[in-house]
Steps between C-alpha positions, in 0.01 A plus 500: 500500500491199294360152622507104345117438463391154372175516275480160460692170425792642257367880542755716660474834522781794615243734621489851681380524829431786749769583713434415885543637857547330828242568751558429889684203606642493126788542268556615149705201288772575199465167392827302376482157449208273415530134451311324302302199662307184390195631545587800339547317177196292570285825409684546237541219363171391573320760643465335858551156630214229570197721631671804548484704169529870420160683494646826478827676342767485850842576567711233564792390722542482904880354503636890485744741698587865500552850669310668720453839331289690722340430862122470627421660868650311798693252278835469749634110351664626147607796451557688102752327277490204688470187259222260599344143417100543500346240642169404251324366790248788649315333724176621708671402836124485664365171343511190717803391300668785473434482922617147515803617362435323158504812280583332194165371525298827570164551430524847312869457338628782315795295301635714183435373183181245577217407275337333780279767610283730303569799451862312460819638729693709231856425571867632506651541151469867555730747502404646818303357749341571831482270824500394828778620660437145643565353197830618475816329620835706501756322286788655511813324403283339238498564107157601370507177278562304835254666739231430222562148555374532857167388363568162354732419774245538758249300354766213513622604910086466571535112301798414716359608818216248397708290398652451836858456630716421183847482675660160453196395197566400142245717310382497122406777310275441222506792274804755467257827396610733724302395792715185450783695497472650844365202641840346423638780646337480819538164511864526556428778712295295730734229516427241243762239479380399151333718214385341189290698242304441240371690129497443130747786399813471508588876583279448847660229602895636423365805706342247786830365550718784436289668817515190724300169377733213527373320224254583195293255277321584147194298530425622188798322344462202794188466595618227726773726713344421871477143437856540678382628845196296484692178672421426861132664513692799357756780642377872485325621844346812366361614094501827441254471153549854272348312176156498563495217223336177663697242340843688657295473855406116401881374390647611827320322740672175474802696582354670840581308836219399702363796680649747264364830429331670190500866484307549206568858340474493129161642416388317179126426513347260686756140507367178550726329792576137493340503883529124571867467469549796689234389791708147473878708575316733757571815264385821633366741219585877605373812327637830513348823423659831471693626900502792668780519773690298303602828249695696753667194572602467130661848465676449835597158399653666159643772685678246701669325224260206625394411162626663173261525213683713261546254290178421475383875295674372190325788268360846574304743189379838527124611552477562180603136355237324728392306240831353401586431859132287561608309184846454615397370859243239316774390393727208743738443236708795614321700766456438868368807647465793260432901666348776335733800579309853567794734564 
């Protein structure tokens, strides 16, 4: 079988791969769909992000959804030719996190397509895979292309959570990637009475509002666009921030109320805050890593009609175009979430 190996920054390989079996407890994946994510293009584009680099050749991808082709002993939750979204997150569920109930933050995480350890977690982009029968949540009703999406969406349901109750807020959305995208989306899903979102291309923001954000600004083109909600110590309750770009933290807090919430998900290197303005409006600064839970949430949430993100997979290329497709997802001009196709 043939797997998408990064080498190094700009070093992508199609390469073959032995063919797998489930053991006990496991299933045997066809993969489908595979969407490409920012980290993703972060190895290679750069070949990691801040101190995590590549050390050895590894597969990428964890965003991903497929058949079940074949069934381990005492697996009784899918059953063959059902289409599942695999869950990336393999924790240890013995760790004193993982016991708190805090598995995003276990000790010994096994999260597909991660530099952070050595010997590095190969990943997804495969085109069949074995895992946890855990892992796997049934998504029937669902396109491929959609339940590959249950990924991205979860890490944003794990930021809202933290975020707090959002019905009734005005909330601003700094950065229309796609985990701005489906913040929006939740967002109005949650209850927000206002939506504004932020970017500097064009296409993101006509998507951001076609899926929900009342209002967009270029602050590439107006630097200046928040001055407007910056009146009366400012009018957004809760900042979802999807940049990772400091100054796009930095312009909005004149525009946050008193009290108002950061959840800070854009994952851009270390940011320098401007931490006395935000200790003067009482700002709480929220981080939010990974979820857990939160994924079969996100495919019965989809499965619901709850939040509709088909808009959001605006290209899919086949395993054999990987390159192309990296390139084309670098690339915000004209691409919010691109998906590697397998079959």
């Amino acid at each position: 079988m043939k797997a998408i190996v990064a080498h190094a920054a700009k070093d992508l390989r199609l390469e073959d791969q032995e063919m797998p079996s489930p053991g006990p407890g496991e299933v045997l994946i066809r993969m489908e769909r595979g969407g490409i994510c920012g980290s993703d293009l972060h190895y290679y584009n750069h070949g990691g992000f801040g101190t995590v680099r590549l050390k050895e050749p590894m597969i990428l991808g964890h965003e991903v959804s497929g058949t079940i082709e074949a069934l381990g002993a005492g697996v009784e939750t899918v059953q063959i030719g059902d289409l599942v979204a695999v869950s990336p997150s393999r924790p240890c569920y013995t760790c004193a996190y993982c016991q708190k109930g805090m598995q995003n933050h276990c000790m010994d995480m096994r999260f597909y397509g991660s530099a952070m350890p050595f010997p590095h977690i190969q990943g997804a982009f495969r085109e069949y895979m074995v895992a946890d029968a855990r892992q796997c949540a049934p998504a029937a009703g669902l396109s491929a292309a959609e339940a590959a999406m249950a990924e991205p969406l979860s890490v944003v349901l794990h930021a809202a959570k933290r975020a707090g109750d959002l019905m009734g807020k005005r909330v601003l959305v700094t950065g229309c990637g796609p985990i701005g995208q489906l913040a929006v989306l939740v967002a109005r899903a949650c209850g927000a009475v206002e939506i504004v979102a932020t970017d500097v291309a064009p296409f993101t923001l006509e998507m951001a509002q076609k899926i929900g954000a009342d209002s967009v600004h270029n602050v590439a083109e107006d630097p200046g666009a928040l001055d407007q909600y910056a009146p009366n110590k400012g009018n957004f309750d809760v900042l979802f921030e999807c940049s990772g770009v400091a100054a796009a933290l930095a312009a909005t807090i004149p525009a946050l109320r008193p009290g108002a919430v950061i959840m800070q998900l854009g994952l851009g290197g270390d940011m320098t805050l401007p931490v006395q303005a935000m200790t003067a409006k009482e700002i709480e600064l929220r981080g939010s890593f990974r979820f857990h839970a939160e994924f079969f949430e996100a495919v019965e949430m989809m499965q619901a009609g709850r939040l509709k993100v088909k808009p959001l997979v605006t290209h899919a290329h086949g395993l054999e175009n990987a390159v192309e497709a990296f390139d084309l997802a670098s690339d915000r001009s004209q691409a919010i979430k691109v998906q590697i196709q397998f079959s």
